[in-house]
SEDREN-135761 format. One record per residue (C-alpha): y, z, x; chain. Coordinates in steps of 0.5 Angstrom, whole numbers, plus 500, padded with zeros to 3 digits. Layout:
<pts>
+-----+-----+-----+---+
:  yy :  zz :  xx : c :
+-----+-----+-----+---+
:   Y :   Z :   X : A :
...
+-----+-----+-----+---+
</pts>
This chain:
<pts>
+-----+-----+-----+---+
:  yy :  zz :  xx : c :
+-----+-----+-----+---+
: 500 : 500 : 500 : A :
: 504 : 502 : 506 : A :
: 503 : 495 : 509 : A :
: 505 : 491 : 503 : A :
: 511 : 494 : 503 : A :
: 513 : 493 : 510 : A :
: 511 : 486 : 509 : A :
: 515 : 485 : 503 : A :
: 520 : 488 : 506 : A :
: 521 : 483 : 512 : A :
: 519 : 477 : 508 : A :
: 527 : 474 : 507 : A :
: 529 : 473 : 500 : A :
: 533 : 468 : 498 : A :
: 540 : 472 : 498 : A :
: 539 : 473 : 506 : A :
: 538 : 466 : 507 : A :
: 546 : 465 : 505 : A :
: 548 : 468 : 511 : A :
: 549 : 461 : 515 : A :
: 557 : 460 : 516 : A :
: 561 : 456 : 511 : A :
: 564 : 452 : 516 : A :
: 559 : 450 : 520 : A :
: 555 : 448 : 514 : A :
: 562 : 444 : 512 : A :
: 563 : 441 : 519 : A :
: 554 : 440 : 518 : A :
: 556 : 436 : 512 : A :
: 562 : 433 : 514 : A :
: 558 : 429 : 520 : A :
: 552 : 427 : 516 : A :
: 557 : 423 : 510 : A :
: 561 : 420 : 515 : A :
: 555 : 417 : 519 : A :
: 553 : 415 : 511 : A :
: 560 : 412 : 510 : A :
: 559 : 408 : 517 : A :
: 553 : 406 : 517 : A :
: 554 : 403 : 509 : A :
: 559 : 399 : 512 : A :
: 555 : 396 : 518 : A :
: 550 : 395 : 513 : A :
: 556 : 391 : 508 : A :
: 559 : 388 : 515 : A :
: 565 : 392 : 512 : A :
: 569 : 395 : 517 : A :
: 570 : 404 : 516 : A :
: 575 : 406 : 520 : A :
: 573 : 414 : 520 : A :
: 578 : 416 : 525 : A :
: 572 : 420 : 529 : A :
: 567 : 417 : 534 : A :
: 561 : 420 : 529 : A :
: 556 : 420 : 536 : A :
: 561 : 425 : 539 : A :
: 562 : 429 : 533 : A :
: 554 : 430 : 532 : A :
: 554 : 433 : 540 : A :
: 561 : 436 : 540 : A :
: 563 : 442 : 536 : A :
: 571 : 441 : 533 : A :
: 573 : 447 : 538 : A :
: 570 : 442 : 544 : A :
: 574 : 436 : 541 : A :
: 581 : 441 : 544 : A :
: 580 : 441 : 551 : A :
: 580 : 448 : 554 : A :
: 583 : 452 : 547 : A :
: 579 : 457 : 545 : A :
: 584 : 460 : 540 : A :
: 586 : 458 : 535 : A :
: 595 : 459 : 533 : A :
: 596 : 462 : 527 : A :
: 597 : 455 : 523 : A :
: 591 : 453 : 524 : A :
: 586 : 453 : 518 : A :
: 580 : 449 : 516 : A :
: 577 : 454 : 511 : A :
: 582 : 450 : 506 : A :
: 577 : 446 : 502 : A :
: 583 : 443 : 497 : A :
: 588 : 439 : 501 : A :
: 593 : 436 : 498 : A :
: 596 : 430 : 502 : A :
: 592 : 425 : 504 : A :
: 593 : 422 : 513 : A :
: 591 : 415 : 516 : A :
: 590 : 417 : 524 : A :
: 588 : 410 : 528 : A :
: 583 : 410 : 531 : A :
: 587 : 411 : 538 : A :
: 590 : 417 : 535 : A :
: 584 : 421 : 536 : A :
: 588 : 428 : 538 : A :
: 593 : 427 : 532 : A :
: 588 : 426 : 528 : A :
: 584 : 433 : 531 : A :
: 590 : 437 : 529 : A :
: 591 : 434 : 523 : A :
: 584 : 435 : 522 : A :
: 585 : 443 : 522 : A :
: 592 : 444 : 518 : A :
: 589 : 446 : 511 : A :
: 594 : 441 : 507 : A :
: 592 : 435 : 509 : A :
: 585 : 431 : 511 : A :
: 584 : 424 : 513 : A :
: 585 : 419 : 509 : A :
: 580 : 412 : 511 : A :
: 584 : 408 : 505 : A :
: 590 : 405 : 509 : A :
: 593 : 402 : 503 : A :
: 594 : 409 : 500 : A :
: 594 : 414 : 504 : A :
: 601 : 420 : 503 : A :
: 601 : 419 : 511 : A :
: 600 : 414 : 516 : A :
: 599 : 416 : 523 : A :
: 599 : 409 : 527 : A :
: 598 : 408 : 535 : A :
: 595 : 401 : 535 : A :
: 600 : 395 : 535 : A :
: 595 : 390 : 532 : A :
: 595 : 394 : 526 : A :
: 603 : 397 : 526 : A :
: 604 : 389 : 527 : A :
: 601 : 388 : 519 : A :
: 603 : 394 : 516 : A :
: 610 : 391 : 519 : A :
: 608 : 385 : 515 : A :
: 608 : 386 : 508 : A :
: 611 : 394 : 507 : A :
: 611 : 392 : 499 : A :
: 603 : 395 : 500 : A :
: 605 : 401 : 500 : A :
: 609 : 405 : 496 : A :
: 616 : 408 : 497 : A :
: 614 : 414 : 499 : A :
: 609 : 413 : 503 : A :
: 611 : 415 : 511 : A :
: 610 : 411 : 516 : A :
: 610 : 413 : 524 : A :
: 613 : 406 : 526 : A :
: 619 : 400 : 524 : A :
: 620 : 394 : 527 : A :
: 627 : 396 : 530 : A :
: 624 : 401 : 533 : A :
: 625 : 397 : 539 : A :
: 632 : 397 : 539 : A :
: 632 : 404 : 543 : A :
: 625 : 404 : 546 : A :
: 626 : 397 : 549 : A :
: 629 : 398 : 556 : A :
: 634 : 390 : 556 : A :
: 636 : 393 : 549 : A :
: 637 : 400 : 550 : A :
: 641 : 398 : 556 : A :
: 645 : 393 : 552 : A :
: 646 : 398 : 545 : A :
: 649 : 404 : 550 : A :
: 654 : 398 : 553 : A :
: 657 : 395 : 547 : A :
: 657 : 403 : 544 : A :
: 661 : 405 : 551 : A :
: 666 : 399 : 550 : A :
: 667 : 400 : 543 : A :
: 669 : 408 : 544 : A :
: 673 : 407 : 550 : A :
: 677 : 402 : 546 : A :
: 677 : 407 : 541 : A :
: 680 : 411 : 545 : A :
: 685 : 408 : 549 : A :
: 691 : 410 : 544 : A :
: 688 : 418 : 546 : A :
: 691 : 421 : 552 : A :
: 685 : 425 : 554 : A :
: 678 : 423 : 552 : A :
: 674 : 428 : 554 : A :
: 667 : 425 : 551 : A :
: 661 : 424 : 554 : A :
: 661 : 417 : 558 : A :
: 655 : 412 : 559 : A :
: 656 : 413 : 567 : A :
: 656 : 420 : 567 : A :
: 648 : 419 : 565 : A :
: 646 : 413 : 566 : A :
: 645 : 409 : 572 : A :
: 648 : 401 : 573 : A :
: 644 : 396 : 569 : A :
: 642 : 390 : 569 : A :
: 638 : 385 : 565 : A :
: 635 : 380 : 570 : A :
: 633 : 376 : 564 : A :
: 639 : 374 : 562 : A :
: 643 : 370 : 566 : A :
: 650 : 372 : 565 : A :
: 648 : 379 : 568 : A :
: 643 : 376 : 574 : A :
: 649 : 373 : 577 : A :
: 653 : 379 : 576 : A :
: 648 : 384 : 579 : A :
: 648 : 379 : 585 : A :
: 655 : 377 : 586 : A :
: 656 : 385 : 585 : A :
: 650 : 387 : 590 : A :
: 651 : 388 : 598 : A :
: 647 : 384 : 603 : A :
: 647 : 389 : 607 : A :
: 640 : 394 : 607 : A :
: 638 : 401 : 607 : A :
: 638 : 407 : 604 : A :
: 645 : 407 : 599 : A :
: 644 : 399 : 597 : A :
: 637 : 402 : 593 : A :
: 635 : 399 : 586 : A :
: 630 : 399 : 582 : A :
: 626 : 393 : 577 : A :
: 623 : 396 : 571 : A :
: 619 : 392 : 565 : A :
: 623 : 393 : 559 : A :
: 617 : 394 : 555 : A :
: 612 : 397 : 559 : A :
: 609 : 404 : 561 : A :
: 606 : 408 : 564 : A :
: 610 : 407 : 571 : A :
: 607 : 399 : 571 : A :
: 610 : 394 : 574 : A :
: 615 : 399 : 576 : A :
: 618 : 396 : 584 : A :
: 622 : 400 : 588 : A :
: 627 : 394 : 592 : A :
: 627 : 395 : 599 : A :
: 628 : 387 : 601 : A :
: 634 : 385 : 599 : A :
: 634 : 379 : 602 : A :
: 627 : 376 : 599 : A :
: 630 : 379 : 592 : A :
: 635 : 374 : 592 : A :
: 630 : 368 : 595 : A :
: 627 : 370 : 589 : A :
: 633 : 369 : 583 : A :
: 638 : 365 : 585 : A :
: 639 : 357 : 587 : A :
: 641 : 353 : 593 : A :
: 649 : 355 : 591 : A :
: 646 : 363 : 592 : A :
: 650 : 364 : 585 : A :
: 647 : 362 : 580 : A :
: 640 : 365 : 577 : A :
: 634 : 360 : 577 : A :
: 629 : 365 : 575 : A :
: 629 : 370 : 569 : A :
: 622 : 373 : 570 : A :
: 619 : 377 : 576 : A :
: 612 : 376 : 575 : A :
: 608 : 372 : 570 : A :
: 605 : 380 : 567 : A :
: 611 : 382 : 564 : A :
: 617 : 377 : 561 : A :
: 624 : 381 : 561 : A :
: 626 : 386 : 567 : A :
: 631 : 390 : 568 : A :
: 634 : 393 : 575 : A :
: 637 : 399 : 575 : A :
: 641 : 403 : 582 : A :
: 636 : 407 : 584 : A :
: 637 : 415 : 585 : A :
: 636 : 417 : 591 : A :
: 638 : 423 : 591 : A :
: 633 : 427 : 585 : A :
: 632 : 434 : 584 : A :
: 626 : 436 : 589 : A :
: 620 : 440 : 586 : A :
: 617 : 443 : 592 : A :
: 619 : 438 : 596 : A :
: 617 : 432 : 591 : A :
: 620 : 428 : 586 : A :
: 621 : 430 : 579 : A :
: 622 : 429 : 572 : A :
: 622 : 432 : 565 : A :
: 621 : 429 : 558 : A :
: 625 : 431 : 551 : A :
: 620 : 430 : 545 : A :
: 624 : 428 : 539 : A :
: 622 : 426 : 532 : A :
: 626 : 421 : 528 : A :
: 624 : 424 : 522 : A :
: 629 : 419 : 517 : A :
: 631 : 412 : 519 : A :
: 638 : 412 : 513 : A :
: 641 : 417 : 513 : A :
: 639 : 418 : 519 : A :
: 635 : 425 : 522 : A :
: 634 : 426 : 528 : A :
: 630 : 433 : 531 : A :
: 629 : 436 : 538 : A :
: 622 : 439 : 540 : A :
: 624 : 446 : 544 : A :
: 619 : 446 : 550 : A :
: 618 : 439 : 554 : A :
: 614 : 438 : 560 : A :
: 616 : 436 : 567 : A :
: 613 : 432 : 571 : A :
: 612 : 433 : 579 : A :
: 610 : 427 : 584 : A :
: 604 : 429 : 588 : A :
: 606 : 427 : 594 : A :
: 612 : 429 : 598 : A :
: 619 : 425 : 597 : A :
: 620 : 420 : 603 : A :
: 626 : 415 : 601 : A :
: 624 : 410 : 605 : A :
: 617 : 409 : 603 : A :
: 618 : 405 : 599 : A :
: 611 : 402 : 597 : A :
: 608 : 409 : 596 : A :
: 608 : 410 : 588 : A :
: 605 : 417 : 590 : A :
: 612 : 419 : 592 : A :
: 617 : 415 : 588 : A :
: 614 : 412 : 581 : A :
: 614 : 419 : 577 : A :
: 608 : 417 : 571 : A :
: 602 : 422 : 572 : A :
: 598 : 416 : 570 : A :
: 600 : 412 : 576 : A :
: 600 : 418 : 580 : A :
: 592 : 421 : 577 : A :
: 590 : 412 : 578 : A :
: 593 : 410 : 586 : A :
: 589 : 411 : 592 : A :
: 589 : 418 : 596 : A :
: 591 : 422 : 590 : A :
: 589 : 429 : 590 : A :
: 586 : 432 : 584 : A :
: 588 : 440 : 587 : A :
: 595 : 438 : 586 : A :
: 599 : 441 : 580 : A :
: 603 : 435 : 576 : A :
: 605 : 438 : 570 : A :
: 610 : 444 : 569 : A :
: 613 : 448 : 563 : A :
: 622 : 449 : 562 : A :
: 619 : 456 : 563 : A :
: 617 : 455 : 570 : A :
: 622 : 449 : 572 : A :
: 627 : 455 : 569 : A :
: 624 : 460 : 574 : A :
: 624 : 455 : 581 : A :
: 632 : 453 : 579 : A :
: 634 : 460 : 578 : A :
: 630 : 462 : 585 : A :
: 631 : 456 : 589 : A :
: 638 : 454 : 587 : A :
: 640 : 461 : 586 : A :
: 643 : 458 : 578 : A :
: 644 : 462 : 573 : A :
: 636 : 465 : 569 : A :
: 638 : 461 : 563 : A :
: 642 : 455 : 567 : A :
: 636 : 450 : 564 : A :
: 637 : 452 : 557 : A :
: 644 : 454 : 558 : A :
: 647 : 447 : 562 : A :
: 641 : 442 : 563 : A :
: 638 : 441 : 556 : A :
: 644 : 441 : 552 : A :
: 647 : 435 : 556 : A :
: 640 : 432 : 555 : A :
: 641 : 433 : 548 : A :
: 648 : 430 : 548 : A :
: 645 : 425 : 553 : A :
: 640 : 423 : 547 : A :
: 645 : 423 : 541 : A :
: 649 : 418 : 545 : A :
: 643 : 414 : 546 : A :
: 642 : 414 : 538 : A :
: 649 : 413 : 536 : A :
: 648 : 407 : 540 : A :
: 643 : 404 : 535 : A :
: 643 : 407 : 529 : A :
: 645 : 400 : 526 : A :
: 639 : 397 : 528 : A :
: 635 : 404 : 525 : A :
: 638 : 403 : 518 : A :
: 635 : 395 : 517 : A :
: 629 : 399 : 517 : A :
: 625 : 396 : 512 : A :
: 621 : 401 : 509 : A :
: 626 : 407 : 508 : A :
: 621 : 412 : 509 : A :
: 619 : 411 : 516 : A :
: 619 : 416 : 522 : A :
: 617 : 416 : 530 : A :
: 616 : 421 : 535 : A :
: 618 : 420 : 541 : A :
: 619 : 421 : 548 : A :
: 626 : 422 : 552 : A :
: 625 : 421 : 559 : A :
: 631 : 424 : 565 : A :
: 631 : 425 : 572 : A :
: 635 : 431 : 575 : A :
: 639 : 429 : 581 : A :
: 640 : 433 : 587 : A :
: 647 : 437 : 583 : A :
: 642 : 439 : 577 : A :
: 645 : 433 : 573 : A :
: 641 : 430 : 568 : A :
: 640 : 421 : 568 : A :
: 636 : 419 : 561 : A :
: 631 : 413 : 565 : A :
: 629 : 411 : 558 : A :
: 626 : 413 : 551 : A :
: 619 : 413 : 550 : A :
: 615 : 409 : 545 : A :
: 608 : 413 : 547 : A :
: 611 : 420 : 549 : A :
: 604 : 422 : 552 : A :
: 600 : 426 : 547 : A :
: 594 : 427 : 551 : A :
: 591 : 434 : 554 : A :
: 590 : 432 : 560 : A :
: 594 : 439 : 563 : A :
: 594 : 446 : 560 : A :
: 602 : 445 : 559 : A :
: 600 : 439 : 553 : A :
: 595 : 443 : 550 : A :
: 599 : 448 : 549 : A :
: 604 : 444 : 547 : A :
: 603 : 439 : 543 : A :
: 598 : 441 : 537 : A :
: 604 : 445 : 535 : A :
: 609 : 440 : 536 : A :
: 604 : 434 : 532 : A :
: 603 : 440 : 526 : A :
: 610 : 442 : 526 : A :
: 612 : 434 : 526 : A :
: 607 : 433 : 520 : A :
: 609 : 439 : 516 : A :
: 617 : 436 : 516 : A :
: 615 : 429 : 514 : A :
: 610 : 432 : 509 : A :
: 617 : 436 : 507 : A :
: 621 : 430 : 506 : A :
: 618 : 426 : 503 : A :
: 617 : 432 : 497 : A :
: 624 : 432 : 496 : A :
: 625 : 426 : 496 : A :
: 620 : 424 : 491 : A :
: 623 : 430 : 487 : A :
: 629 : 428 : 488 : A :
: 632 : 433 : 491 : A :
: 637 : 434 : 497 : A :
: 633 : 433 : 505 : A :
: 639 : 435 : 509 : A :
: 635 : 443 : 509 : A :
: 628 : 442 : 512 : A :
: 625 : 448 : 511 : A :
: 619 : 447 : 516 : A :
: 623 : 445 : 521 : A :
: 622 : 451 : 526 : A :
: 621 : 449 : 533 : A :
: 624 : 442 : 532 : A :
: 631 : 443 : 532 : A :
: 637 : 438 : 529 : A :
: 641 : 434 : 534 : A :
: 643 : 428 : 529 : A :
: 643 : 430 : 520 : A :
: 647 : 424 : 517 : A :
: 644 : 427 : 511 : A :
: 648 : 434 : 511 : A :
: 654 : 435 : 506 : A :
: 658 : 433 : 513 : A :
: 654 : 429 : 517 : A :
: 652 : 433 : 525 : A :
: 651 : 431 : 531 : A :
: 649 : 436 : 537 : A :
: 655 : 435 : 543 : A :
: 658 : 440 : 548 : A :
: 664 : 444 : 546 : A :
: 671 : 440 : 547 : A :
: 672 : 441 : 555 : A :
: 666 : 443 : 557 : A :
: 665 : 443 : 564 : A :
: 659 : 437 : 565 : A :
: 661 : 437 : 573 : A :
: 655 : 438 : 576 : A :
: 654 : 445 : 580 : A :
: 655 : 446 : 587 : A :
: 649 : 446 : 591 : A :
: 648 : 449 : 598 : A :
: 647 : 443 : 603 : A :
: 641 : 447 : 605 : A :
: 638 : 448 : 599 : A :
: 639 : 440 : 597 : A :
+-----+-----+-----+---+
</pts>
C-alpha cells in the first residue's frame, strides 16, 4: 500500500506538465510557423519575405541573436501577445528587426502593402516602393523618400549649403553684424569635379606646389564605408589626369570607372588625435517629419579611432588616414586588439585629461556646435524634403565630424546607413534603445496624426532630443545664443 502510493506520487500529473516556460513554448511555436510559411512559399514558388533566417533561429535563441546583451532594458518586453502595430523590416535589417521583435507593440509584418510601418534598407525594394506611393495609405510610414539624396549625396549637399550660405549673406548684407554661423566656419572648401565650371575652379585655385599645406581629398559622392576615398599627394598626376592641353580646361568628369560623381575636399591636417590616432565622431539624427519638418537628435553618439597611428605623410595608408571601421577592420596589417570605438562618456574624459578642458567641455561646446552645424546643413535642403511625396515618410541618419586639433568640429558628410551594426560594445548599448525610441516616436505620429491631432508635442521622444520642429506653434531651431563664443579653445602646443 506504501509502495503504491509513493508510486502514485512520482508519476506526473498533467498540472506539473504545464511547467515549460511560456516564452519558450512562444518562441518554439513562432520558429515551426515561420518554417511552415517559407516552405509554403517554396513549394508555390512564391517569395515569403520572413525577415528572419529560419535556419539560425532553430539553433540560436533571441538573446543570441543580441550579440553580448544578457540583460535586457527596462523597455523590452516580449511576453505581450497582443501587439498592436504591424512592421515591415527588410531582410538586411536584421538587427532592427530584432529590437522591433522584442517591443511589446508591434510585431513584424510579412505584407508589405500593409503594414503600419516600414523599415527599408534595401535599394531595389526602396526603389519600388518610391514607384508607386499610392499602394499605401497616407498614414503608413515609410523610412525612405526620393529627396533623401538631397543631404546624404555629398555633390548636393555640398551644392545646397553653398547656395544657403549666398542667400544669408545677402540676406545680411544691410545688417551691420552677423553673428550666424557661416558654412566655412564648419565646412572645408569643396569642389564637385564632375562638374566642369567647379574643376576648372579647383584647378585655377590649386598651387602647384607639393606638400603638406596643398592636401586634398577625393570622395565619391554616393559612397560608404571609406570606399573609393584618396588622399591627394600628386598634384601633378591629378592635374595630368583632368585638365587638356591648354592646362585649364576640365577633360575628364569621373575619377574612376566604379563611381561616377567626386567631390574634392581641403584635407584636415591637423585633426584632433586620440591616443595618438585620427578620429571622428558620428551624431545619430532622426527625420521624424518631412513637412512641417521635424528633426531629433539622439543624446549618445560613438566616436571612431583609426587603429594606427597618425602620420600625414603616409599617404597611402587607409589605417592612418580613412577614419570608417570597416576599411579599418578589412585592410591589411589590422590589429583586432585594438580599440575602434569609444562613448562621448569616454572621449569627454580624455578631453578634460589630456587638453585640461572643462569636464563638460563635450557637452558644453563641441555637441552643441554639432547640432548647430547640423540644423544649417537641414535648413539648406529643407525645400527638397518637403517635395517628398509620401508626406509620412521619416529617415534615421548619421552625422559624421571630424575635430580639429582646436577642439573644432567640421561636418565631413551626412550618412545615408549610419552603421546599425553590433560590431563593439558601444553600439550594443546604444542602438536597441535608439532604434526603439526611434520606432516609439514614429508610431506617436502617425496616431496623431490620423487622430487629427497636433504633432508639435511628442511625448515619446526621451533620448532624442528636438533640433528643428516646423510644427510648433513657433516654429524652433537649435542655435548657439547670439554672441556665442564659437572660437576654438587654445591648446598648449605641446598637448597638440
Amino acid at each position: 500500500m506504501v509502495e503504491h502510493a509513493t508510486a502514485a506520487r512520482s508519476r506526473p500529473s498533467l498540472r506539473s506538465l504545464r511547467v515549460i516556460d511560456t516564452r519558450t513554448l512562444v518562441w518554439v511555436l513562432g520558429v515551426f510557423s515561420a518554417i511552415g510559411v517559407y516552405q509554403y512559399g517554396q513549394h508555390r514558388n512564391i517569395k515569403v519575405d520572413l525577415g528572419i533566417d529560419v535556419h539560425r533561429s532553430m539553433t540560436e535563441t533571441p538573446s543570441r541573436w543580441l550579440g553580448d546583451i544578457t540583460e535586457f532594458p527596462a523597455w523590452f518586453n516580449d511576453e505581450e501577445t497582443n501587439p498592436r502595430k504591424t512592421v515591415y523590416v527588410c531582410d538586411n535589417a536584421e538587427i532592427a528587426g530584432m529590437v522591433f521583435d522584442s517591443m511589446r507593440d508591434f510585431r513584424r509584418s510579412c505584407d508589405v502593402n500593409n503594414a503600419d510601418i516600414l523599415w527599408l534598407r534595401d535599394r531595389w525594394l526602396e526603389k519600388k516602393v518610391a514607384s508607386n506611393y499610392s499602394q499605401f495609405y497616407p498614414h503608413t510610414a515609410i523610412n525612405f523618400f526620393k529627396q533623401q539624396n538631397s543631404f546624404t549625396d555629398k555633390g548636393e549637399l555640398k551644392q545646397h549649403m553653398q547656395d544657403y550660405e549666398a542667400r544669408m549673406k545677402k540676406k545680411k548684407t544691410a545688417a551691420k553684424t552677423d553673428t550666424r554661423l557661416k558654412l566655412e566656419e564648419f565646412y572645408r572648401p569643396t569642389y564637385r569635379l564632375f562638374n566642369a565650371t567647379e574643376c576648372a575652379q579647383f584647378f585655377a585655385q590649386l598651387s602647384s606646389k607639393e606638400g603638406l599645406d596643398n592636401m586634398w581629398i577625393l570622395k565619391p559622392t554616393d559612397s560608404s564605408q571609406g570606399e573609393g576615398v584618396e588622399i591627394v599627394s600628386d598634384i601633378k598626376k591629378l592635374r595630368k589626369d583632368y585638365l587638356g592641353p591648354d592646362n585649364r580646361t576640365c577633360t575628364r568628369t569621373t575619377h574612376s570607372e566604379e563611381y561616377d560623381e567626386y567631390i574634392v575636399q581641403s584635407y584636415i591636417t591637423k585633426p584632433l588625435l586620440l591616443e595618438g590616432r585620427k578620429s571622428e565622431f558620428r551624431l545619430y539624427w532622426l527625420l521624424a517629419n518631412v513637412d512641417p519638418l521635424m528633426v531629433y537628435v539622439f543624446n549618445e553618439g560613438t566616436v571612431r579611432l583609426n587603429s594606427q597611428p597618425y602620420k600625414l605623410d603616409d599617404w597611402d595608408n587607409a589605417l592612418v588616414h580613412i577614419t570608417n571601421t570597416y576599411r579599418q577592420k578589412t585592410a591589411t596589417g589590422y590589429d583586432p586588439s585594438i580599440e575602434l570605438k569609444w562613448s562621448f562618456s569616454k572621449l569627454q574624459n580624455y578631453l578634460a585629461k589630456t587638453y585640461n578642458v572643462s569636464p563638460t567641455y563635450l557637452e558644453d561646446v563641441v555637441m552643441p556646435r554639432a547640432k548647430e552645424i547640423l540644423v544649417y546643413a537641414l535648413n539648406s535642403t529643407q525645400h527638397e524634403i518637403a517635395k517628398a511625396e509620401h508626406k509620412a515618410s521619416f529617415g534615421l541618419f548619421g552625422a559624421d565630424f571630424i575635430i580639429d586639433s582646436e577642439l573644432r568640429p567640421w561636418l565631413t558628410e551626412l550618412q545615408l546607413g549610419p552603421g546599425l551594426s553590433f560590431d563593439s560594445p558601444i553600439k550594443r548599448s546604444l542602438i536597441p534603445e535608439m532604434l526603439a525610441e526611434s520606432l516609439r516616436v514614429i508610431s506617436e505620429l502617425q496616431d496623431r496624426r490620423r487622430g487629427n491631432v497636433s504633432i508639435h508635442e511628442i511625448s515619446s521622444a526621451s533620448r532624442f532630443v528636438p533640433i528643428i520642429n516646423m510644427a510648433a506653434p513657433s516654429p524652433y531651431y537649435f542655435h548657439l545664443p547670439c554672441g556665442a563664443n564659437r572660437k576654438p579653445v587654445a591648446i598648449p602646443k605641446q598637448q597638440v
